[in-house]
C-alpha positions, 0 to 999 in steps of 0.5 A: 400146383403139384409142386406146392402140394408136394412141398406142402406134404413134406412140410407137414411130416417135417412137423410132425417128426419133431414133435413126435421126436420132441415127445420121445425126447421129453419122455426118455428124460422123464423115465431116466429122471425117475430111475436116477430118484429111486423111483425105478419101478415108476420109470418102469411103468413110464416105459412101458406107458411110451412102449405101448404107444410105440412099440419100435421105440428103440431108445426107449426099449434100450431105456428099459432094457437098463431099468430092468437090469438094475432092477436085477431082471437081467434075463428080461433085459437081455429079451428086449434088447434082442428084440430091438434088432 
């Protein structure tokens, strides 16, 4: 019994892992879609929208990290990435 709760469990986070890496997924090329149409300051704000959903996303503060320096806010940039460590 205790072995099919556990199987169970793992199961569920297995699931829940892919989506959530799917959204993130889904995400980052969205963010990187608009920044490769001009639209940085909308990929931006994107970022941002993700980041305070999940601030410990890495992937996406190194996403940002490159919008912001490509904006000409290096210094900015420079702070997230340390953050990510």
């Amino acid at each position: 019994m205790l072995s099919r709760i556990l199987v169970t469990a793992l199961l569920l986070c297995s699931v829940l892992v892919s989506r959530v890496a799917a959204v993130t997924a889904e995400e980052l090329a969205e963010v990187t879609r608009l920044h490769r149409a001009g639209q940085t300051a909308a990929a931006i704000e994107r970022a941002d929208r993700v980041l305070a959903a999940n601030p410990k996303d890495a992937q996406m503060r190194f996403l940002k990290s490159v919008l912001l320096a490509d904006s000409g806010r290096s210094g900015e940039a420079e702070v997230l990435l340390q953050q990510i460590s």
